[in-house]
C-alpha positions as CSV (number, residue, x, y, z in Angstrom):
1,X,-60.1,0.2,2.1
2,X,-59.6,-2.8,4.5
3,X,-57.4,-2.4,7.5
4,X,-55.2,-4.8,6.4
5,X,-54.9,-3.6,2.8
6,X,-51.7,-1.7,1.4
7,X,-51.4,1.6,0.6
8,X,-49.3,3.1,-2.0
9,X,-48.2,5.8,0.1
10,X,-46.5,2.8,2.9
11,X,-47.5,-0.4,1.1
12,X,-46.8,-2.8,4.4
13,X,-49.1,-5.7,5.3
14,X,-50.0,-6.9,8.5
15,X,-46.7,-5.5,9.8
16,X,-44.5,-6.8,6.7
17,X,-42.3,-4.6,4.6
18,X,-43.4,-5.0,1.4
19,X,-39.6,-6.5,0.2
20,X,-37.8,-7.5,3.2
21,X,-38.2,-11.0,4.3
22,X,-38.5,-10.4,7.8
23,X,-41.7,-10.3,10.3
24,X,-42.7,-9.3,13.9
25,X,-39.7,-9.5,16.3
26,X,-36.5,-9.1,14.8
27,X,-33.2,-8.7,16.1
28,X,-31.8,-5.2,17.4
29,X,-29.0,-5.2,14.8
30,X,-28.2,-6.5,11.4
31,X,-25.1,-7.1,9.4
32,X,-25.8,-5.6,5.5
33,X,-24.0,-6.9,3.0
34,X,-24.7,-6.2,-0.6
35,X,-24.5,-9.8,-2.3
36,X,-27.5,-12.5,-1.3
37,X,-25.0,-15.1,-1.4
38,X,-23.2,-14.1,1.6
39,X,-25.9,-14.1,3.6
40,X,-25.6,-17.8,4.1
41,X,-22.1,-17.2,5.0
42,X,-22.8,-15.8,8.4
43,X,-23.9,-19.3,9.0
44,X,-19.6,-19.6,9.9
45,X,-20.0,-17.1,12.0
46,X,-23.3,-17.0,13.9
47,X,-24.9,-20.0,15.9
48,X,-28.1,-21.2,15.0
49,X,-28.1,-19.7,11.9
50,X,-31.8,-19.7,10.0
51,X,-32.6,-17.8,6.8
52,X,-35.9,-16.4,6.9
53,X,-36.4,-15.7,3.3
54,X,-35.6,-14.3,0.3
55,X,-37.5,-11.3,-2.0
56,X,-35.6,-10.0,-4.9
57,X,-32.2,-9.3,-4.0
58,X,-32.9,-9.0,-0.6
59,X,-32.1,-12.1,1.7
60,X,-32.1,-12.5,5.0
61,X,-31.4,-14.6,8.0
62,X,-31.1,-14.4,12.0
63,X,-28.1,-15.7,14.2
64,X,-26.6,-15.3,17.9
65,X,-22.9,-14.4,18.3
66,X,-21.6,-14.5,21.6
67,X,-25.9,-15.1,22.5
68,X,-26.6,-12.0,21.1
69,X,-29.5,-12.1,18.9
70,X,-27.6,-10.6,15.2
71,X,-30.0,-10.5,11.5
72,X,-28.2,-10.4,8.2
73,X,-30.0,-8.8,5.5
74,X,-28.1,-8.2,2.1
75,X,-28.9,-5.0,0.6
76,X,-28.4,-5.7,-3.5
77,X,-25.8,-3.1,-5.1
78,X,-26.2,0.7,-4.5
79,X,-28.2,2.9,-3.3
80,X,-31.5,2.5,-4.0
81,X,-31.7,-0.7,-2.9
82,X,-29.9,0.2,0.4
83,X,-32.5,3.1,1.0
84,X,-35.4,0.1,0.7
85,X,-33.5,-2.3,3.1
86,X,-32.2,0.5,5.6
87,X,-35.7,2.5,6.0
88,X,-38.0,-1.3,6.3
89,X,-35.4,-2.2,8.9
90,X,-35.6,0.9,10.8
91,X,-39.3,0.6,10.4
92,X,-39.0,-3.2,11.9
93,X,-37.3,-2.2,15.2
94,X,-33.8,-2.6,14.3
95,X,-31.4,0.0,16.2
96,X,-28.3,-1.0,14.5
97,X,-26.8,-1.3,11.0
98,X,-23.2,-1.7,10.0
99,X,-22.8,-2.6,6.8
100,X,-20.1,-5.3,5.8
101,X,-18.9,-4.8,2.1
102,X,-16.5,-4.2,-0.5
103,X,-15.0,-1.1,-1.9
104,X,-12.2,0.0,-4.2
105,X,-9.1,1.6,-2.3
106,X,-7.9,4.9,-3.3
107,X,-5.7,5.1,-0.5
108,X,-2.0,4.1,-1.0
109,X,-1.5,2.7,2.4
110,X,-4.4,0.3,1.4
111,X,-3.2,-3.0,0.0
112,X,-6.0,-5.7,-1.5
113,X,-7.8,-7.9,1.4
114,X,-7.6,-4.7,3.7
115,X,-9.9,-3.4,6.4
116,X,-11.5,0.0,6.5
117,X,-13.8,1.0,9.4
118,X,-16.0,3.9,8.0
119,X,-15.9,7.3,10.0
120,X,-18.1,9.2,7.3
121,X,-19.0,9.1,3.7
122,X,-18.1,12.3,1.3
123,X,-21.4,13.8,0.0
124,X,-21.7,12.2,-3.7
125,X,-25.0,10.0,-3.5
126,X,-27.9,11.9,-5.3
127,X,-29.9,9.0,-3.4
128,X,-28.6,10.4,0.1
129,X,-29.6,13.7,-0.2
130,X,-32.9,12.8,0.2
131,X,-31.8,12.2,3.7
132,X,-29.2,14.4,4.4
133,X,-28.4,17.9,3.8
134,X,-27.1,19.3,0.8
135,X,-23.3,19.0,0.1
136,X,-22.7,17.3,3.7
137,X,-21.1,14.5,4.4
138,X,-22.4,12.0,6.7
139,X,-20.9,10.6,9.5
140,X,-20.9,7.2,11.1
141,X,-21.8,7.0,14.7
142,X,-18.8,7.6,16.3
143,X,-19.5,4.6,19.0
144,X,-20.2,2.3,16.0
145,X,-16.9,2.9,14.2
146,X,-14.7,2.7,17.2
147,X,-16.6,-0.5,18.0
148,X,-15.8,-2.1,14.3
149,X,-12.5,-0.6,14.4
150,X,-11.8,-2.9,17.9
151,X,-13.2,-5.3,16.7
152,X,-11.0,-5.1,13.2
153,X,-8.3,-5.1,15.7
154,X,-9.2,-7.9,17.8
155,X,-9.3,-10.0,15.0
156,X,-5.8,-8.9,14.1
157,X,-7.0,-7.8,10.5
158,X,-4.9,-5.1,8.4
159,X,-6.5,-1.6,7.8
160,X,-7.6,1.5,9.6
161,X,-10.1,4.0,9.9
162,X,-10.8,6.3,6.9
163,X,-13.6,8.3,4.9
164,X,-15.1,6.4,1.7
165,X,-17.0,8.0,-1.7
166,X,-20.3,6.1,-2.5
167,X,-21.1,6.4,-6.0
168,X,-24.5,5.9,-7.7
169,X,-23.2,3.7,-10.6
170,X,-20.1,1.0,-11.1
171,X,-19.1,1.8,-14.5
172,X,-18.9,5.7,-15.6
173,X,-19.4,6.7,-12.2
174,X,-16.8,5.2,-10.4
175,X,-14.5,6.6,-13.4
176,X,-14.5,3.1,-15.5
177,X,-14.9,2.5,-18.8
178,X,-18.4,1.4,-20.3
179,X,-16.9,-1.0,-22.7
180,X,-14.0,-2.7,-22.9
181,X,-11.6,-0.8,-25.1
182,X,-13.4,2.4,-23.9
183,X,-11.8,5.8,-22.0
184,X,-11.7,5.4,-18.1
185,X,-11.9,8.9,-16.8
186,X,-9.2,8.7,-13.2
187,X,-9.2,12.3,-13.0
188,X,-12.9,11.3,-11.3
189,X,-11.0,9.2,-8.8
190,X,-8.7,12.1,-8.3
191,X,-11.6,14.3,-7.1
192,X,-13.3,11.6,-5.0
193,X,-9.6,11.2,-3.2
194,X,-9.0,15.2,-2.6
195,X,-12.2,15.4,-0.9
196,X,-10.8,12.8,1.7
197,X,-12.4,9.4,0.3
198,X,-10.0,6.4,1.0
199,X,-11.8,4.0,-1.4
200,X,-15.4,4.4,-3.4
201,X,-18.1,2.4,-3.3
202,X,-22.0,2.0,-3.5
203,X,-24.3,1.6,-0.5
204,X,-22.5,3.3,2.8
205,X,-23.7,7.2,2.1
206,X,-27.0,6.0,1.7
207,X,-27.6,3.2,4.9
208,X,-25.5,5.7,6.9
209,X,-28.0,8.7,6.0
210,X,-31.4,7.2,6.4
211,X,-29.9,5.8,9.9
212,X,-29.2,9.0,10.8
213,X,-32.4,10.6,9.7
214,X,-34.5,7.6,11.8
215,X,-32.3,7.7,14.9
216,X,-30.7,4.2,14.1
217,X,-26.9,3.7,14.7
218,X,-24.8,2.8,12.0
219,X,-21.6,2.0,10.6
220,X,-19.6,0.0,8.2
221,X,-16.6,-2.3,7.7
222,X,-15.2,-2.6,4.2
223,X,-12.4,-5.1,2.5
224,X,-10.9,-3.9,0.0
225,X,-11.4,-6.1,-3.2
226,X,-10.3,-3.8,-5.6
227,X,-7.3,-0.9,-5.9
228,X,-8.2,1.9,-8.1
229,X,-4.4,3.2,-8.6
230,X,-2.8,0.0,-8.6
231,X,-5.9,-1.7,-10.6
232,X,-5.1,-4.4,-8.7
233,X,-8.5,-6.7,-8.0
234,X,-8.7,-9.2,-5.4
235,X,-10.0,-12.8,-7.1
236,X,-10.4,-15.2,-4.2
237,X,-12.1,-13.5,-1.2
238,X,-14.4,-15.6,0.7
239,X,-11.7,-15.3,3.8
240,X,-12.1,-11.8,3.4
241,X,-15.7,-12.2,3.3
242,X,-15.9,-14.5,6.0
243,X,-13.8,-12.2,8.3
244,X,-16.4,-8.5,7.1
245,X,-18.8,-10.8,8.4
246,X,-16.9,-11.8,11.9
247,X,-15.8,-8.0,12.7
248,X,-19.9,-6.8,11.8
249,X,-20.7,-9.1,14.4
250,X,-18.0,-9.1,17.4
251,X,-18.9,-5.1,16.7
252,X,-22.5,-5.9,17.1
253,X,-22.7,-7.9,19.9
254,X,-20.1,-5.5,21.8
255,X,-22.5,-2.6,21.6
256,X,-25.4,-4.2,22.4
257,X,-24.0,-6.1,25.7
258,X,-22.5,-2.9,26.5
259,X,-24.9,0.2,25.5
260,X,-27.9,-1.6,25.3
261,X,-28.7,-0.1,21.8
């Protein structure tokens, strides 16, 4: 085999992930969220704002807040796709991720267009235990979520700090219906919200257990788009979007100016 062929076992090329579309130097952190479409949002937020590509549903681009070098790579939806994005980053260089998504509330004190800055994830993603022990939740870095949770604060945005359930699937899984006129099961939200999850969503188990596991720093900030009690569902949210975006990076570019991550 030539050097420069893939493998199956690590099929990269030349130094390229085999779906990221990203090469060579990249910058220290990235901003993940899940939909391709807002990658070319951080263009509001970030100077120079270039998209290097697209593969799949992976999309990315490279920006400077502040003049600190920031990528944005969205991640698809759940975990599996997170686990590809999060482990080719790490691979890359990359020595931050925070994550900058959506996620149903659980949480009472939670109202639609809030802010949660992720302290930990409840153990629930079959896709995270390949990195993470058995039955254990995983935990943000603390210095990451303090830093979001500034920086939600800074930006005088409503929320808090909380713990979050990442499920493997949107329908059953997150307790909905798989048709329309079909059972919803709550009593799975009920669970979810006794173990200490404030919201569930898809991807933040996962990114924040393969960080761990390759010595990356991670964290997440999360708007609430939908309430699971209330069923409330937020319809217009590119503000909201915009401003997941804005805290990732004013986050970002703290740590790195001042931790030199």
């Amino acid at each position: 085999m030539a050097l420069n062929d893939r493998s199956a076992r690590w099929p990269w090329r030349d130094g390229r992930p085999p779906h990221l579309p990203l090469a060579g130097e990249v910058p220290q952190a990235f901003l993940l969220p899940g939909d391709p479409a807002r990658v070319d949002m951080a263009a509001m937020v970030l100077d120079d704002f270039r998209v290097t590509g697209q593969n799949r549903e992976f999309r990315a681009g490279i920006g400077r807040f502040d003049g600190v070098p920031i990528g944005v790579c969205s991640t698809g939806i759940g975990g599996a796709s997170s686990e590809i994005a999060a482990v080719e980053l790490a691979a890359l260089g990359v020595r931050l991720l925070i994550r900058t998504g959506g996620m149903g509330a659980l949480a009472d004190d939670l109202g639609l267009g809030d802010f949660l800055s992720v302290e930990a994830a409840i153990a629930n993603s079959a896709v995270a235990r390949f990195y993470a022990a058995s039955e254990s939740d995983v935990a943000a870095s603390p210095d990451v979520a303090e830093a979001v949770d500034q920086a939600r604060r800074q930006l005088d945005l409503a929320g808090r700090k909380g713990r979050v359930a990442t499920a493997d699937g949107y329908y059953r899984a997150q307790g909905r219906p798989d048709h329309a006129t079909g059972p919803a099961a709550p009593d799975l939200l009920d669970r979810l919200a006794a173990r200490g999850a404030d919201g569930v969503e898809m991807e933040c188990e996962v990114l924040l257990a393969v960080a761990a596991a390759r010595g990356v720093r991670a964290g997440a900030i999360l708007a609430v788009h939908g309430h699971r009690r209330s069923d409330g569902w937020l319809e217009d949210y590119e503000t909201t979007q915009r401003n997941l975006l804005h805290v990732g990076a004013l986050a970002a570019s703290s740590l790195l100016r001042s931790q030199g991550v």
